[in-house]
Each structure stands twice: as structure tokens, then as C-alpha cells.
Backbone as numpy.savetxt, mean C-alpha at the origin, in Angstrom:
# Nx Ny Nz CAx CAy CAz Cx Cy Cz
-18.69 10.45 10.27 -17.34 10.76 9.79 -16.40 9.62 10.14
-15.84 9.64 9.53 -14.64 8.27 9.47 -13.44 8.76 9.73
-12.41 8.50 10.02 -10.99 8.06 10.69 -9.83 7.78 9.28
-9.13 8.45 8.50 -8.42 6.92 7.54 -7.31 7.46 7.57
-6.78 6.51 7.90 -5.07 6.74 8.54 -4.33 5.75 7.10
-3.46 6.79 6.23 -2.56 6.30 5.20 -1.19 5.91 5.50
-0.88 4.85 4.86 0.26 4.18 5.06 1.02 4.33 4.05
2.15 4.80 3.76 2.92 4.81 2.32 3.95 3.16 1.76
3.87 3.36 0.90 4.86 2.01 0.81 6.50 2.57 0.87
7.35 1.51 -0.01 8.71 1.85 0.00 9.25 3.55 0.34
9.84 4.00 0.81 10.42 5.30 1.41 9.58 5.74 2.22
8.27 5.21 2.26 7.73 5.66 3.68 7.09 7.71 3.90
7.29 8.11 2.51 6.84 9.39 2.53 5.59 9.90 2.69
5.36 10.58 3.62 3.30 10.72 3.40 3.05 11.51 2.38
3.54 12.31 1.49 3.44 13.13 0.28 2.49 12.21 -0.65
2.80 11.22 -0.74 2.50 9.89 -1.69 0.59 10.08 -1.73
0.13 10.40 -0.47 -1.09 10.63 -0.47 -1.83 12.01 -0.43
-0.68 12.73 -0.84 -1.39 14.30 -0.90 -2.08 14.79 -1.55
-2.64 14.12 -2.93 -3.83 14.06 -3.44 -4.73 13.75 -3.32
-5.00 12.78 -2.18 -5.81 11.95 -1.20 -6.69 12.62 -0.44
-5.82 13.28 0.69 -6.00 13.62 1.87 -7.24 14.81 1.65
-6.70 15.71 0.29 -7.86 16.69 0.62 -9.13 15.89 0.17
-9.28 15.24 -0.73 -10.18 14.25 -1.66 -11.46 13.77 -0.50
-10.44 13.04 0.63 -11.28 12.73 1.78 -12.10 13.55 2.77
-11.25 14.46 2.83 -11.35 15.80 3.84 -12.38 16.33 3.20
-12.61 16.36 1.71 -13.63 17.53 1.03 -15.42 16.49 1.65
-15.14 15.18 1.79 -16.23 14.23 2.05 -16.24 14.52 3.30
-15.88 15.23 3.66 -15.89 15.48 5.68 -15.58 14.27 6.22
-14.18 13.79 5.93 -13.85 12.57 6.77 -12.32 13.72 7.09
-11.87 12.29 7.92 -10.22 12.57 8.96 -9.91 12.16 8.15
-8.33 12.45 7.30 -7.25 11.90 6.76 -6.00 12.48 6.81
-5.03 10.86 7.67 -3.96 11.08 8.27 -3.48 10.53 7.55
-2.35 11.47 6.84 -0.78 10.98 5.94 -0.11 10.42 7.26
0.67 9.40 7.05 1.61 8.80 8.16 3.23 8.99 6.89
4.22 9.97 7.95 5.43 9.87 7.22 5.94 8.54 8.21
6.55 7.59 7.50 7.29 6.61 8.03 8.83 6.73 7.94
9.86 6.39 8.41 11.07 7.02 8.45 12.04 5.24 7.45
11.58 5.84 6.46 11.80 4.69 5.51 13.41 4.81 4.98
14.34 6.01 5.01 15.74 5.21 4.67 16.13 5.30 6.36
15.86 5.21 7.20 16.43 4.76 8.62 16.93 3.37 8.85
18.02 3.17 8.65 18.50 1.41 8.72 18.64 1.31 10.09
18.16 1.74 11.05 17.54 1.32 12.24 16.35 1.42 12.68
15.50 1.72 11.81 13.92 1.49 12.00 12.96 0.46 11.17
12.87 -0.70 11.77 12.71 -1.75 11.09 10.84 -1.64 10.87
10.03 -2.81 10.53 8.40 -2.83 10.84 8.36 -2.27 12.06
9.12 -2.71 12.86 7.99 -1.99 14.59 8.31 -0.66 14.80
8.95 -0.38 13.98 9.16 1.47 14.81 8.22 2.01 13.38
7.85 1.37 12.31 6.83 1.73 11.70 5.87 1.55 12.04
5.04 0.13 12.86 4.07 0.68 13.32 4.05 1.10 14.67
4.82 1.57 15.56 4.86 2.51 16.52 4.07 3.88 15.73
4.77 4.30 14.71 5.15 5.63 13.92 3.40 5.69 13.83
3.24 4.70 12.99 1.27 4.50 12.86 0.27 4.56 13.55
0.59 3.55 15.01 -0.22 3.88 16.28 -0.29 5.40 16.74
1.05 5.98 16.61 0.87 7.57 17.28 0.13 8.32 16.63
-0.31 7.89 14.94 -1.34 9.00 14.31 -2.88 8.30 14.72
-2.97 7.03 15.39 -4.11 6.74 15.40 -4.75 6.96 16.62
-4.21 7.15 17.20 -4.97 7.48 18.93 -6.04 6.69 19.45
-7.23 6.88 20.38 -8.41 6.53 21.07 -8.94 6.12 20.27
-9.24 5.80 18.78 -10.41 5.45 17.95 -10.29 4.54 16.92
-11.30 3.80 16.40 -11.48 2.83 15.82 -11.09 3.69 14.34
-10.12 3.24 13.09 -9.98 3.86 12.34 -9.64 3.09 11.05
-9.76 3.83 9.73 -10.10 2.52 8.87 -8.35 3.37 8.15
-8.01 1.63 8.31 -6.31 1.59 7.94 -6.21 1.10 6.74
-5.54 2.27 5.59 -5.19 1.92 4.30 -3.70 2.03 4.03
-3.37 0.42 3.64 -2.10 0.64 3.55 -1.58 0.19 1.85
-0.41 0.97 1.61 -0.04 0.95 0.46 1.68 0.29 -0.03
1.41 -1.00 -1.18 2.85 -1.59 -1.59 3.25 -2.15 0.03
4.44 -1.47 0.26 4.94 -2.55 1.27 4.60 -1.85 2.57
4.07 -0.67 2.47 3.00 -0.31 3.95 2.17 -2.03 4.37
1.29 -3.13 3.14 1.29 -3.79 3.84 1.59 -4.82 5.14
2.57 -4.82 4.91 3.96 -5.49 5.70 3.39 -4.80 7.27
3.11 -3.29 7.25 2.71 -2.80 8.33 1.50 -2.85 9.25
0.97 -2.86 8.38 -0.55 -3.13 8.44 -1.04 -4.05 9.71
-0.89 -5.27 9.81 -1.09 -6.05 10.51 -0.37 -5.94 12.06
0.86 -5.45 11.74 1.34 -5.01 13.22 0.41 -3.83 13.89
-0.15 -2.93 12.97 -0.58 -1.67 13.75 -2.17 -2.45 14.06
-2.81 -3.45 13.09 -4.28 -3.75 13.98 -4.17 -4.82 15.11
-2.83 -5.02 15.63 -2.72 -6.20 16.68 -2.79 -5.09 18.06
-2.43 -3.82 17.69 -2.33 -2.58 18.93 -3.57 -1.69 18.72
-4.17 -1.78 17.83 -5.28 -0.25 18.03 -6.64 -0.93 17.49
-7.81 -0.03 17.61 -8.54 -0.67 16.93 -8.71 -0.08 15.62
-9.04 -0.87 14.97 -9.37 -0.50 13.32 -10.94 -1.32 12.59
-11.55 -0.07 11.97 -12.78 -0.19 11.40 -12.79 -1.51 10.32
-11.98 -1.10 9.33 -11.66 -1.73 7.96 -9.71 -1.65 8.04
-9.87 -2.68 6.98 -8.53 -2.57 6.23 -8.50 -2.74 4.66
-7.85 -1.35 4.10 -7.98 -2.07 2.98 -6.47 -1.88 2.56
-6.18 -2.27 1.59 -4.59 -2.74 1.10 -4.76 -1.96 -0.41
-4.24 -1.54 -1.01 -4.24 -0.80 -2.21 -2.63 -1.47 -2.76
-3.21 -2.02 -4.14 -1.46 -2.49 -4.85 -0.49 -2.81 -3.52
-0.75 -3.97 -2.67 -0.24 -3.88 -1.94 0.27 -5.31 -1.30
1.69 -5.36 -0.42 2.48 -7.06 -0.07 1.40 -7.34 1.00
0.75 -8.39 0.54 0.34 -8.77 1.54 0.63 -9.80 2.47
1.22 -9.75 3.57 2.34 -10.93 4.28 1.02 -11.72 5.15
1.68 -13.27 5.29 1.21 -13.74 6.13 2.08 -13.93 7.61
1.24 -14.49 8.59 2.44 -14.71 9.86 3.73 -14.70 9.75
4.52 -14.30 10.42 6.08 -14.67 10.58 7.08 -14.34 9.15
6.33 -13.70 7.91 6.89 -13.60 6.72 7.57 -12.70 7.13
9.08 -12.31 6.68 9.25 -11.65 6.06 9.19 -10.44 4.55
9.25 -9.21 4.51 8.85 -8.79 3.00 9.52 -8.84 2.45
11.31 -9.50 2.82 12.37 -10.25 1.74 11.81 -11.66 1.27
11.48 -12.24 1.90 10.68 -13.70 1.55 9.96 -13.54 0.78
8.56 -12.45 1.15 7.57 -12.24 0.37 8.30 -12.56 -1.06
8.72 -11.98 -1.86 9.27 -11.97 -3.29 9.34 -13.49 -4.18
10.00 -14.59 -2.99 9.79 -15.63 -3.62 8.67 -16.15 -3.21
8.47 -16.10 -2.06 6.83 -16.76 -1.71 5.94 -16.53 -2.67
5.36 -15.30 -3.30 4.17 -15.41 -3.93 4.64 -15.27 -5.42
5.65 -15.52 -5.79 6.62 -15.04 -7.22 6.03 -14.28 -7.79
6.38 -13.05 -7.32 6.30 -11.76 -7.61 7.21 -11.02 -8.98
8.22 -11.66 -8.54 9.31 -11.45 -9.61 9.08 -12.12 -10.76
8.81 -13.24 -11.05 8.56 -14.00 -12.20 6.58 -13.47 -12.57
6.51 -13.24 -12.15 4.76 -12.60 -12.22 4.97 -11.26 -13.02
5.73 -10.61 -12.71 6.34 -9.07 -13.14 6.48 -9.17 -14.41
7.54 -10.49 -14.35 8.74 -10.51 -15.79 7.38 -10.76 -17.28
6.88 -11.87 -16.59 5.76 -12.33 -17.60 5.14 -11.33 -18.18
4.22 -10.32 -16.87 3.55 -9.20 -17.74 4.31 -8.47 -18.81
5.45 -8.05 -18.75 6.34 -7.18 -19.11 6.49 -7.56 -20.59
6.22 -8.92 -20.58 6.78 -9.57 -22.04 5.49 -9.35 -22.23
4.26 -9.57 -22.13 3.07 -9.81 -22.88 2.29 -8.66 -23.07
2.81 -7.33 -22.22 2.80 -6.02 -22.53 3.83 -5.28 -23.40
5.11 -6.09 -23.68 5.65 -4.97 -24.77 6.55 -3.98 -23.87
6.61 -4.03 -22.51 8.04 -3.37 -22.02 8.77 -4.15 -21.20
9.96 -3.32 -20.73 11.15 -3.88 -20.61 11.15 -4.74 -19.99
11.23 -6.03 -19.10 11.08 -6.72 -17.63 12.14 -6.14 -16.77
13.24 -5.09 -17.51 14.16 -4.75 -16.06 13.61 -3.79 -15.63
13.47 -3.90 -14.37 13.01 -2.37 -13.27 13.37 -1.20 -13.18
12.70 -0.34 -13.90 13.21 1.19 -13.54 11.84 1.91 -13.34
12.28 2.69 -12.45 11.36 3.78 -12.00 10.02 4.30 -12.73
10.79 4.78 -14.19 9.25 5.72 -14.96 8.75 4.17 -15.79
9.69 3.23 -15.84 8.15 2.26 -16.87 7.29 1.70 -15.61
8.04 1.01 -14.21 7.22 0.33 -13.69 6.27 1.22 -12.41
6.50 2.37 -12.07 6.22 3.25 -11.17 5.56 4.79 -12.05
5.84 5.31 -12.58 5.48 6.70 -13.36 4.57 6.13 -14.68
4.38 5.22 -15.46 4.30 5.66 -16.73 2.77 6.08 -16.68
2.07 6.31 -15.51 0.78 6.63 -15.59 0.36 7.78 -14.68
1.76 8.37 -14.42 1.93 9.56 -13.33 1.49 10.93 -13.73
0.65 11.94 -13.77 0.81 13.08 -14.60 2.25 13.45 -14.53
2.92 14.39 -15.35 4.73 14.79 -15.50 4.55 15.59 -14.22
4.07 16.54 -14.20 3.44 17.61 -13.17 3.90 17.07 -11.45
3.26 16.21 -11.65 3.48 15.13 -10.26 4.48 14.23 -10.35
5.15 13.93 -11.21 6.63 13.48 -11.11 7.75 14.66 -10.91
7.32 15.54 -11.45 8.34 16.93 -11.09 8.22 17.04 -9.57
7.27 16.89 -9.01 6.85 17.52 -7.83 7.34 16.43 -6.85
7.44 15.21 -7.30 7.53 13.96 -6.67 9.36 14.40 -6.02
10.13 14.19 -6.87 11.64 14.22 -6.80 12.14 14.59 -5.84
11.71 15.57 -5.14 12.08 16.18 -3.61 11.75 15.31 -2.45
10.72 14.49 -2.80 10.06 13.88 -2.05 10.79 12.29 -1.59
11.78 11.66 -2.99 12.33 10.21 -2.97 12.84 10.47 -1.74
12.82 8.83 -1.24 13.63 8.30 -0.32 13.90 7.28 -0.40
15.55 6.47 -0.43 15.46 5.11 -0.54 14.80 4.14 0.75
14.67 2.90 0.32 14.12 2.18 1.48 15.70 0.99 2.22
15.59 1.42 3.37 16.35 0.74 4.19 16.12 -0.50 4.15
17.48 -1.28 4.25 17.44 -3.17 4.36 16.67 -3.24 5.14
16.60 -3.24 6.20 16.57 -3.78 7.45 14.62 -3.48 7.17
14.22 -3.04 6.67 12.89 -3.69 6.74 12.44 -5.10 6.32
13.54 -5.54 5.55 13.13 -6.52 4.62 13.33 -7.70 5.19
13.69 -7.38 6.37 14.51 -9.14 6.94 13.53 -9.02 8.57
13.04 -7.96 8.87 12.06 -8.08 10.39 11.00 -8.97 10.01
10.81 -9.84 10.32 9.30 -11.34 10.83 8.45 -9.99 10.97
7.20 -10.03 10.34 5.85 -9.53 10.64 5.36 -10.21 11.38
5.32 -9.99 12.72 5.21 -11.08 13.74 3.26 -10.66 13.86
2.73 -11.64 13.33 0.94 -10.97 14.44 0.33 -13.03 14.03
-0.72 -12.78 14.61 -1.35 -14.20 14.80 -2.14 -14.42 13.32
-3.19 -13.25 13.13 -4.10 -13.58 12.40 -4.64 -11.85 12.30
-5.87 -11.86 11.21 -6.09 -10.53 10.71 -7.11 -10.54 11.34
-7.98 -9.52 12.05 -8.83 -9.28 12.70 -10.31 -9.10 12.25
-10.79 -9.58 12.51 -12.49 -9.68 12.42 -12.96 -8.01 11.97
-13.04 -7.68 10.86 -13.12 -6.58 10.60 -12.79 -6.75 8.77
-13.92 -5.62 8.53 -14.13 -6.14 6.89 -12.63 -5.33 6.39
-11.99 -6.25 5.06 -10.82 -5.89 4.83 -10.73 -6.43 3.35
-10.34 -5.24 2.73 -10.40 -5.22 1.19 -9.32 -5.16 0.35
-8.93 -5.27 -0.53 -7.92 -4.88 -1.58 -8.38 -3.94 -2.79
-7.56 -3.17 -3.31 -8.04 -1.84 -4.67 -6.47 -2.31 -5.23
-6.67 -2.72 -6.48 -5.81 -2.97 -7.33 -5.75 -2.53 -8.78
-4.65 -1.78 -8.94 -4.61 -0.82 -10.16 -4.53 -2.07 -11.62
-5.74 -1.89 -12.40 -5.35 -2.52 -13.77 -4.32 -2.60 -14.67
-3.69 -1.29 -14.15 -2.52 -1.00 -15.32 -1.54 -0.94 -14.32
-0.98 -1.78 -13.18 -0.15 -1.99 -12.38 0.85 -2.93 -12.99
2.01 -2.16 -13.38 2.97 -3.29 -14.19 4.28 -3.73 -12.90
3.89 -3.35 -11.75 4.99 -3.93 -10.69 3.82 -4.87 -9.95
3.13 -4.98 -9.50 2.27 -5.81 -8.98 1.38 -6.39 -10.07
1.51 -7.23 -10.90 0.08 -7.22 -12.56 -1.01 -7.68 -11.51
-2.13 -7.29 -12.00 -3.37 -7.27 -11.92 -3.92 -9.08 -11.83
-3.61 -10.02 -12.20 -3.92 -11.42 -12.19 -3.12 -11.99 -10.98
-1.63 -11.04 -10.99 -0.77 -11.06 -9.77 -1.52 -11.25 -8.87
-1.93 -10.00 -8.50 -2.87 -9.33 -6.67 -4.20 -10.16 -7.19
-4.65 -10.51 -8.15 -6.04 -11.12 -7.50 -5.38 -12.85 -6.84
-4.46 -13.43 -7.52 -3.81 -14.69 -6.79 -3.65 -14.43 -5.16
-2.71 -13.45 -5.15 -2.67 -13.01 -4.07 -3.61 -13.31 -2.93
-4.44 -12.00 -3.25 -5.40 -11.89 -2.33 -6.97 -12.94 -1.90
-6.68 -14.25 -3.25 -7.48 -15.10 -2.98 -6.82 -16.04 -1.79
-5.75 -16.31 -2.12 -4.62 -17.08 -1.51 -4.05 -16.88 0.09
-4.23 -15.53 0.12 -4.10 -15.08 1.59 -4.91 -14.72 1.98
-5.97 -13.85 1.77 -6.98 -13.86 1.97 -8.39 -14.00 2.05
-8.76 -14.89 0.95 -9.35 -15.47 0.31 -10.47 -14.36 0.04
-10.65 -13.66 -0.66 -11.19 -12.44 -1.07 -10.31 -11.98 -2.44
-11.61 -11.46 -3.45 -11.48 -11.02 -4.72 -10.83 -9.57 -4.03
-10.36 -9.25 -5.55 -9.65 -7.73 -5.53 -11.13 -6.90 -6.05
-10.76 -5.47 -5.86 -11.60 -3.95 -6.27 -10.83 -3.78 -7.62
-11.23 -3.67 -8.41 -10.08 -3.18 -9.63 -10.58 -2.02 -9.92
-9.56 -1.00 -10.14 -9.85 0.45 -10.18 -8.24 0.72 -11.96
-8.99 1.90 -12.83 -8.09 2.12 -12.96 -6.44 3.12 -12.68
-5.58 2.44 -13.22 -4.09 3.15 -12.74 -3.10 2.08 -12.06
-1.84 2.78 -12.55 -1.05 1.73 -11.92 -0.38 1.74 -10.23
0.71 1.27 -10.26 1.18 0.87 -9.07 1.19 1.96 -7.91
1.03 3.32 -8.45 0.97 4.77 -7.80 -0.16 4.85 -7.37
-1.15 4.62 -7.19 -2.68 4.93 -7.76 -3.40 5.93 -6.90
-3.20 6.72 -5.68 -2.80 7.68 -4.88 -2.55 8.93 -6.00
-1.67 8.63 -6.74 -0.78 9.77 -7.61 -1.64 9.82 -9.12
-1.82 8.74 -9.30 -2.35 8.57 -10.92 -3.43 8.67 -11.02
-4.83 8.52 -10.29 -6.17 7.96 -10.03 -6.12 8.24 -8.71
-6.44 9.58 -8.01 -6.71 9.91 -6.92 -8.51 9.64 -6.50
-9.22 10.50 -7.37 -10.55 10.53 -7.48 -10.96 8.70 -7.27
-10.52 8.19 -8.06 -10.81 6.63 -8.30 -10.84 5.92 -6.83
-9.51 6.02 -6.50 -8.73 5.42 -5.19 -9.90 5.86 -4.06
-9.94 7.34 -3.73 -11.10 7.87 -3.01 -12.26 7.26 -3.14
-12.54 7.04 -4.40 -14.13 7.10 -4.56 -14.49 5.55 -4.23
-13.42 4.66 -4.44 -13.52 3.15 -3.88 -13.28 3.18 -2.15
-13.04 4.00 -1.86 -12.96 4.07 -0.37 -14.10 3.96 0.16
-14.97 5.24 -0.36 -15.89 5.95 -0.07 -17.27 4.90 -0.05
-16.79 4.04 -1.22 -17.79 3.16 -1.55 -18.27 2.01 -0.34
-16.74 1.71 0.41 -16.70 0.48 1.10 -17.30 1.36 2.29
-17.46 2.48 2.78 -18.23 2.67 4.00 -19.75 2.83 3.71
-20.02 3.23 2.44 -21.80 3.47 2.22 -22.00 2.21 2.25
-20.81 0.89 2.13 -21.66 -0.60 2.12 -22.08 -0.87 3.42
């Protein structure tokens, strides 16, 4: 049995993986939603991964983090131990970055705009084209209670850690991800980490949109 401690991205809600959690649980594994206290403009990265270490306790545990949960990621494997890491549609920072930097560092923004034109929607950002349009309605109804905005003050804390830890560490990247595109995260993740992406389908939600999928690529990286 395995350990997998979820990380949410922007607002920091553990809801985000509640399609998840039983998914894992039905495979007889542990799965820990982590709520992060994401509009707190005094809780920057480290009181997020404080927030992370306390769901992880005594044991080696495989840390999946999601969107700008990456940002977290690396602070929580410099304190605990961790099996795997994998990153799902997700910032992946190097040393000392900031995840305000991030944006121009890996041009994210101009990466966005491009898809947007060569897909046929809008390039300005709103919620249901770049986040929902692959959401069931069902689960966007259900979602709404759940928003939280995300506080500045994450965006300007240094991800302070040395290096990523000796421990196999993956990326799952949604095909139909129109906030992160898909040619995006494989640059990415060659670039920082020099490792290909998992491509699964669904977009930037993929927790919400492609639960089964998301799971079943999990599932995959421990039978390896």
C-alpha cells in the first residue's frame, strides 16, 4: 500500500481531488487531500509546506502536486521523505524562483496566447474556456462553493531548496490543457527536468475532468 499525499494548485482547496481520493482508496492505497490556506495573504510557500508536512507524518510518501502546488512540492521533499514525485499540469520552479517569475521565465504567457490562436479560442483568461471547458456541468455546480482566490504573497516567496531528490519523479500532462498547452509542459519538463511528460487525456483540471485517467497513471508509476 502506498502513501499519496495531494497538493491542490491556486486556492489551495482539497475538494479539487475528491474524485481522486476515493479512486485511490478503492486500490487500497492512503489518500490525503491537503487543504492549503490559499486566500491567506499571510501564508506564503512555507506555511504551505508546513500545512503538507503535517498530513505526511513518519513515512516515505509519494507527493502529487498540482498547477502551482508545484511551487510546493520541493519545499515539502527537503523536510520529509518522499517515495516519488509526480507534478500533474503543473509550475515547475527551479532554485530560488519565484512563481511570479516563473511566468516570464518559461513564457508561459506567450505559450498560452499562441495555443489559443491555433485552437480557435479566446487568448484572454477566463475561468470556463481555460479551466472548465472539459469539466462535467455537474462538477462545476458543485465546484462554486468550493472557489477561493489565491493570495499575492505566494507569488513573490523564493522557493528556497538546493536540488530535487534522488527519487523517481514524473509529470501527467493534460492534452487538452489550454492554460498550460501540452508542447508548453513537455519544454518545460525537458528543460528543468530533463524528463518527457505522461500525456493523459483532459485539461488543466484533470483531477475533475479525467479522474479515472489521472489515477490510473498513478497507479501505473508504482507497478513500474
Amino acid at each position: 500500500m502506498a502513501a499519496f499525499v495531494l497538493v491542490p494548485g491556486a486556492g489551495g482547496a482539497a475538494w479539487y481531488w475528491h474524485r481522486v481520493v476515493p479512486l485511490l482508496e478503492k486500490a487500497k492505497h492512503e489518500a490525503i487531500a491537503v487543504d492549503l490556506p490559499g486566500a491567506d495573504e499571510h501564508a506564503g510557500l512555507s506555511a504551505y509546506a508546513d500545512r503538507v508536512v503535517e498530513s505526511v507524518g513518519p513515512r516515505d510518501v509519494v507527493l502529487v502536486a498540482q498547477s502551482l502546488g508545484g511551487f510546493t512540492a520541493p519545499l515539502v521533499c527537503a523536510r520529509v521523505g518522499v517515495r516519488m514525485v509526480v507534478f500533474v499540469n503543473a509550475m515547475i520552479p527551479v532554485p530560488g524562483e519565484t512563481a511570479g517569475e516563473w511566468w516570464d521565465s518559461t513564457g508561459a504567457t506567450a505559450a498560452r496566447t499562441a495555443a489559443a490562436h491555433r485552437g480557435g479560442y479566446s487568448p484572454n483568461f477566463d475561468v470556463a474556456t481555460y479551466f472548465l471547458h472539459d469539466v462535467p456541468s455537474k462538477i462545476v455546480e458543485q465546484g462554486e462553493t468550493h472557489q477561493r482566490p489565491e493570495a499575492d504573497i505566494v507569488f513573490g516567496e523564493p522557493c528556497r531548496f538546493d536540488a530535487w531528490p534522488e527519487v523517481p519523479i514524473h509529470v501527467i500532462a493534460g492534452r487538452d490543457d489550454r492554460f498550460f498547452p501540452i508542447d508548453f509542459q513537455r519544454r518545460v519538463a525537458r528543460e528543468r527536468l530533463r524528463i518527457a511528460v505522461d500525456e493523459i487525456a483532459g485539461g488543466h483540471l484533470l483531477a475533475l475532468s479525467n479522474p479515472r485517467g489521472l489515477v490510473d497513471q498513478l497507479l501505473g508509476y508504482l507497478r513500474a
